[in-house]
C-alpha positions in Angstrom: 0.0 0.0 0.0 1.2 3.9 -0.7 2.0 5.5 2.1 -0.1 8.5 3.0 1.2 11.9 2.0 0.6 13.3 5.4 2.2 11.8 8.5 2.5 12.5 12.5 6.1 13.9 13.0 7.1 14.6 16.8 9.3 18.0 17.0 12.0 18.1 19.5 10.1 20.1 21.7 7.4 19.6 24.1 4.2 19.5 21.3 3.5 17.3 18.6 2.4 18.2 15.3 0.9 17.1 11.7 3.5 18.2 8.5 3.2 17.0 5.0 5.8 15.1 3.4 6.4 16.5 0.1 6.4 14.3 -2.6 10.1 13.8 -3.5 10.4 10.3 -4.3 13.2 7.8 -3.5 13.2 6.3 -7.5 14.3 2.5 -6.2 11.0 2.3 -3.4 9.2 5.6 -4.5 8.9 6.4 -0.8 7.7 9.6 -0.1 11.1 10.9 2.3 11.2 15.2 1.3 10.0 16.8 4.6 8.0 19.9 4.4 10.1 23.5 5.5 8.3 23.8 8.7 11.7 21.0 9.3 14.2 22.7 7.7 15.8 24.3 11.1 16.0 20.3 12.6 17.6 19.1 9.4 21.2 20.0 10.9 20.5 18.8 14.1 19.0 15.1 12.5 21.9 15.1 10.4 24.6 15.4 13.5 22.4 12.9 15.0 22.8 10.8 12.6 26.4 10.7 12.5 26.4 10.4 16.1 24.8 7.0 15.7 27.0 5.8 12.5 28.7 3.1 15.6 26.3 2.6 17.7 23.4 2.5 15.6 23.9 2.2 11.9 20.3 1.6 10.6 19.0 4.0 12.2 21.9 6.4 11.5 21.5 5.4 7.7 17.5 6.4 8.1 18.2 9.8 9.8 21.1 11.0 7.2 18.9 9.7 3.9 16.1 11.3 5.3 17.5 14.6 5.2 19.5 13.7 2.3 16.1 13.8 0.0 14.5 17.0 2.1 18.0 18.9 0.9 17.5 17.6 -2.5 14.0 19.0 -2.1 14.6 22.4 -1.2 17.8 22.4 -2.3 19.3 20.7 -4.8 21.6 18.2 -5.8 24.5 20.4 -5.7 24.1 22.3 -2.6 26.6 21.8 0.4 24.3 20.3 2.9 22.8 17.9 -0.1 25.8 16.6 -1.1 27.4 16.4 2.5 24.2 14.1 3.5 24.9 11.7 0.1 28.3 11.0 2.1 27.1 10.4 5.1 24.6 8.2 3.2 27.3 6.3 1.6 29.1 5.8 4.6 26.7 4.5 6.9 25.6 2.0 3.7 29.6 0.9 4.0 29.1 0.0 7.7 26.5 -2.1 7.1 28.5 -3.8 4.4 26.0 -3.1 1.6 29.0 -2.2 -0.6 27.0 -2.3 -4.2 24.7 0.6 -2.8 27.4 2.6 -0.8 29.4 2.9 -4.1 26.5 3.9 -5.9 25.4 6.7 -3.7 29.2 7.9 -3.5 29.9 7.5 -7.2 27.0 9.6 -7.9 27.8 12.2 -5.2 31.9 12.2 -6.7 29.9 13.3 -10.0 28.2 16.0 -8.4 31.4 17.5 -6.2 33.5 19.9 -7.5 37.3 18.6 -7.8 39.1 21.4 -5.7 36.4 20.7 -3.0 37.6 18.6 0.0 34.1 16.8 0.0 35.3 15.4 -3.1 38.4 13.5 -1.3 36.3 13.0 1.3 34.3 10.8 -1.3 37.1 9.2 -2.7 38.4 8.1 0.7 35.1 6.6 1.4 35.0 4.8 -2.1 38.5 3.7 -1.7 37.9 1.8 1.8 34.5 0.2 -0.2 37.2 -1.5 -3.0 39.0 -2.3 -0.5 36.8 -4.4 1.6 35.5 -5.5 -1.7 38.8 -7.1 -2.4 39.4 -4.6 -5.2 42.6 -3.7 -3.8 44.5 -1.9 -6.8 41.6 0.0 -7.4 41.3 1.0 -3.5 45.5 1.6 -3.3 45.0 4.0 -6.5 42.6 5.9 -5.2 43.4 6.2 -1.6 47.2 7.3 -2.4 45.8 10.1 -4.8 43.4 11.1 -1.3 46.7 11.3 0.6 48.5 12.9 -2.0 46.5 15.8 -2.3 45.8 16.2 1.2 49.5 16.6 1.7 49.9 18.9 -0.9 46.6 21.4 0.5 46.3 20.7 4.4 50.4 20.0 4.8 52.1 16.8 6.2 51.4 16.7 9.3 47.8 17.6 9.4 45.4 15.1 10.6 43.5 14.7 7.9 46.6 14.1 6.1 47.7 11.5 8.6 44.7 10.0 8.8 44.7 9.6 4.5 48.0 8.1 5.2 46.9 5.6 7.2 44.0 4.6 5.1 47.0 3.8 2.7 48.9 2.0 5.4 45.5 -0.4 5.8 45.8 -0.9 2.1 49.7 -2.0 1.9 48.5 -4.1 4.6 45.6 -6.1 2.6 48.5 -6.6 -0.1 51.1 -7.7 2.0 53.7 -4.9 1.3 54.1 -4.2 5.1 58.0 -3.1 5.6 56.1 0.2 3.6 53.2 -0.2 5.5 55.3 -0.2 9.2 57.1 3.0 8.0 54.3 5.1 7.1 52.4 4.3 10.6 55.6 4.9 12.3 55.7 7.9 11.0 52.0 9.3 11.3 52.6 7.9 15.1 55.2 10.2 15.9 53.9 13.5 14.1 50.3 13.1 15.6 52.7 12.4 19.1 54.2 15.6 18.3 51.2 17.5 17.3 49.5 16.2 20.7 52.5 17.4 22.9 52.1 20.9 21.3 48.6 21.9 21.3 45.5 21.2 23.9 42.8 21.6 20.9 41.8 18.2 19.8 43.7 16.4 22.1 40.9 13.7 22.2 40.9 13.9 17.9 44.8 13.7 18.0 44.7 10.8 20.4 42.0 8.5 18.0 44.5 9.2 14.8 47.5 7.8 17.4 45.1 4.9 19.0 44.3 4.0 15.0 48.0 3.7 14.3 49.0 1.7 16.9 45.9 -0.7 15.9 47.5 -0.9 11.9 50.7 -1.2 13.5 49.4 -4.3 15.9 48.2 -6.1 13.0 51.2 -5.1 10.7 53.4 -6.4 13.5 51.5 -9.7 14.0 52.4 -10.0 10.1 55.4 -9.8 10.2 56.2 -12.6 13.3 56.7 -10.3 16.1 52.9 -11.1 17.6 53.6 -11.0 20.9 54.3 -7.0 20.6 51.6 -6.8 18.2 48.9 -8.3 20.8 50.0 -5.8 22.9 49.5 -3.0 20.7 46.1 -4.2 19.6 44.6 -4.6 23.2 45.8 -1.4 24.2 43.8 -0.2 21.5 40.8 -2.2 22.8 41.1 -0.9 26.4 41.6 2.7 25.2 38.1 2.6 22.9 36.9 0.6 26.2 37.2 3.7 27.9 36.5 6.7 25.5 33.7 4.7 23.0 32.1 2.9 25.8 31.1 -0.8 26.1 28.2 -0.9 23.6 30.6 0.4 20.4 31.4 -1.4 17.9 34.3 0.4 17.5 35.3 -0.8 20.4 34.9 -5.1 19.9 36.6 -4.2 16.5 39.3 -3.5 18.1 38.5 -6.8 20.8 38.3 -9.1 17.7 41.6 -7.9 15.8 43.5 -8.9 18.8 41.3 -12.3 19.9 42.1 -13.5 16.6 45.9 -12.6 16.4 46.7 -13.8 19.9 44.4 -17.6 18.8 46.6 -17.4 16.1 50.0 -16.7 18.3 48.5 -19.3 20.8 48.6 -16.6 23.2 46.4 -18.0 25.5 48.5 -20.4 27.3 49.6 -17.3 28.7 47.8 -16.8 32.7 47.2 -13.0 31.9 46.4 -13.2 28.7 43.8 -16.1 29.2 42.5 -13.7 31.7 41.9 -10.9 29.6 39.8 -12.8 27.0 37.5 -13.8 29.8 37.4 -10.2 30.8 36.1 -9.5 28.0 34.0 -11.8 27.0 31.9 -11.4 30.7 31.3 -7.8 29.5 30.5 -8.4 25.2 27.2 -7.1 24.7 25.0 -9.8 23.2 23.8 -7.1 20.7 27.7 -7.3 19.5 28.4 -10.2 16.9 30.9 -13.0 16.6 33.0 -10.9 13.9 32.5 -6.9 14.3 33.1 -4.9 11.7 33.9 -8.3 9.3 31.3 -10.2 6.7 32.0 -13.4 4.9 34.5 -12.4 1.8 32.1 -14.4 -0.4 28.3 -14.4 0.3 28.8 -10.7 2.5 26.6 -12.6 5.2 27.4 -12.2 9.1 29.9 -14.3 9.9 28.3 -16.5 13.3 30.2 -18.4 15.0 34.0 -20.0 13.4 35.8 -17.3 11.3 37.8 -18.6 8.3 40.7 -17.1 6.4 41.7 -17.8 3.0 44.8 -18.7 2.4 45.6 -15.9 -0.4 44.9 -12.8 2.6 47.1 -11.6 5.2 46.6 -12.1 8.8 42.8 -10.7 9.6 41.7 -9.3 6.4 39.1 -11.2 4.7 37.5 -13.6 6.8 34.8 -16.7 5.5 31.9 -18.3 7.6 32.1 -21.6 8.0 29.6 -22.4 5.1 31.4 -20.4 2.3 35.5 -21.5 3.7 35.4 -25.1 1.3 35.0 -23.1 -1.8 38.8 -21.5 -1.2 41.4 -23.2 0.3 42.0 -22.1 4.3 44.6 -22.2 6.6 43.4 -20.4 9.4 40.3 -21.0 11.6 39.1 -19.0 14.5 36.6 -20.1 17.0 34.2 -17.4 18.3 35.2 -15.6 21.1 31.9 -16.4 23.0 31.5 -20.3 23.8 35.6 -20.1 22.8 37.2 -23.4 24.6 39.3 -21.9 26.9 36.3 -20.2 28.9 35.0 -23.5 29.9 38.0 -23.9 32.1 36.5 -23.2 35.8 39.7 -21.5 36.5 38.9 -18.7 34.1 36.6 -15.8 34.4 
């Protein structure tokens, strides 16, 4: 059945009232989504709502920024700032729900539509370039993601965040190719200037600290690579605890981080370590059941959650693409993970 054109909407304030939603039409579902201008002042604040929840709440996040996506269209255009800054956002949250085929869509359109000096245009190409990348398109992703970092030297400077954090997105890519002596050098490097950078300002201390806490999680899995795990673990749950603390227990941010270093450290056979054993069931005791087995990570093949036993191929580096258990027998593996829930060790009495 159509919807009807007219709707309840509830403002934020204390009273409810009846708008019309104009009739600008999403052309896959035809869904009525424009919202009438009696909105227009919430659109910002539904918009840095929506971004809020990109984590946390990515459905609902993707609802919020399409929404106002199509009312910007609407009263808009397609070419306005706040238009084509929603499309991104759009994109985005479709990437963290994995829906890859859509996200590149929506960004591909929007890099169409953005004017090549603008930074919202290498904002775009960032975005597709980690989408080719989890696509196993990794040429494609390393061209465009050292053309991002290029550029953002060249207008922000090298030591800008934005330019570090471009340089790291082509540190992840090295990674996914196996080219990591490169891969190590440039993390080093964006470790020590954002370091720096942190030393010498108080602005953005908390911004400066995420680009260093994302380093030292590329540099744990680049050093559990390269046979020095045992430093790499480290790393990597230093990562977790920090996220712990600043993202909160019910981020998926923060289990990324958690399964990174659960599946290095099964790999290393790190739990015949006491204290390591004893962090996993940590953990584990406080994993929201809303978090899955795999956070952040879909089956390479069918793009399903992964439940339960992870698989790696054998052609991908250490925790890049990862198989469930139905799609492994169609590509060789050589590496199996249990999940960290229900994971063997934990049934030991002894562990908590």
């Amino acid at each position: 059945m159509e919807p009807s054109a007219t709707v309840p909407h509830l403002l934020p304030g204390s009273c409810t009232t009846t708008v019309p939603v104009l009739r600008w039409n999403n052309p896959v579902s035809l869904e009525p989504v424009a919202m009438g201008s009696v909105l227009l002042p919430y659109v910002p604040e539904w918009m840095a709502l929506g971004e809020a929840l990109r984590d946390s709440a990515p459905l609902l996040s993707l609802a919020l920024c399409r929404g106002c996506f199509y009312t910007n269209v609407h009263h808009f255009g397609r070419q306005a700032t706040a238009t084509l800054e929603a499309q991104l956002a759009v994109g985005d949250c479709l990437a963290q729900l994995h829906w890859y085929a859509e996200a590149i869509a929506w960004l591909t359109d929007a890099m169409r539509l953005c004017d090549a000096n603008d930074v919202k245009s290498r904002d775009c190409m960032a975005l597709l370039g980690m989408v080719h990348l989890q696509r196993q398109e990794v040429a494609v992703a390393r061209t465009v993601l050292e053309r991002v970092a290029l550029l953002d030297e060249l207008d922000e400077g090298p030591s800008a965040m934005v330019t570090l954090e471009s340089l790291l997105n082509v540190a992840a890519v090295y990674r996914y190719s196996g080219n990591f002596a490169p891969a190590i050098a440039i993390v080093n490097s964006v470790i020590a200037t954002a370091q720096s950078n942190a030393a010498r300002t108080e602005e953005d201390e908390t911004n400066w600290q995420i680009v260093i806490q994302n380093g030292w999680f590329t540099l744990g899995l680049l050093l559990s690579c390269t046979g020095e795990s045992n430093k790499g673990c480290e790393y990597l749950y230093a990562v977790f605890r920090w996220r712990l603390q600043h993202f909160g227990v019910n981020s998926t941010r923060t289990w990324r981080a958690f399964s990174a270093w659960f599946w290095c450290s099964e790999q290393a056979g790190r739990w015949a370590i006491a204290i390591e054993a004893g962090r996993l069931g940590a953990a584990v005791a406080i994993m929201p059941p809303t978090i899955g087995d795999w956070p952040g990570k879909v089956c390479v093949t069918c793009a399903g959650a992964i439940i339960g036993a992870a698989f790696a191929p054998a052609a991908t580096g250490l925790y890049t693409y990862l198989q469930c258990q139905g799609c492994a027998h169609l590509n060789g593996t050589v590496q199996m993970c249990p999940p960290a829930r229900g994971h063997p060790l934990l049934l030991d009495e002894n562990i908590s």
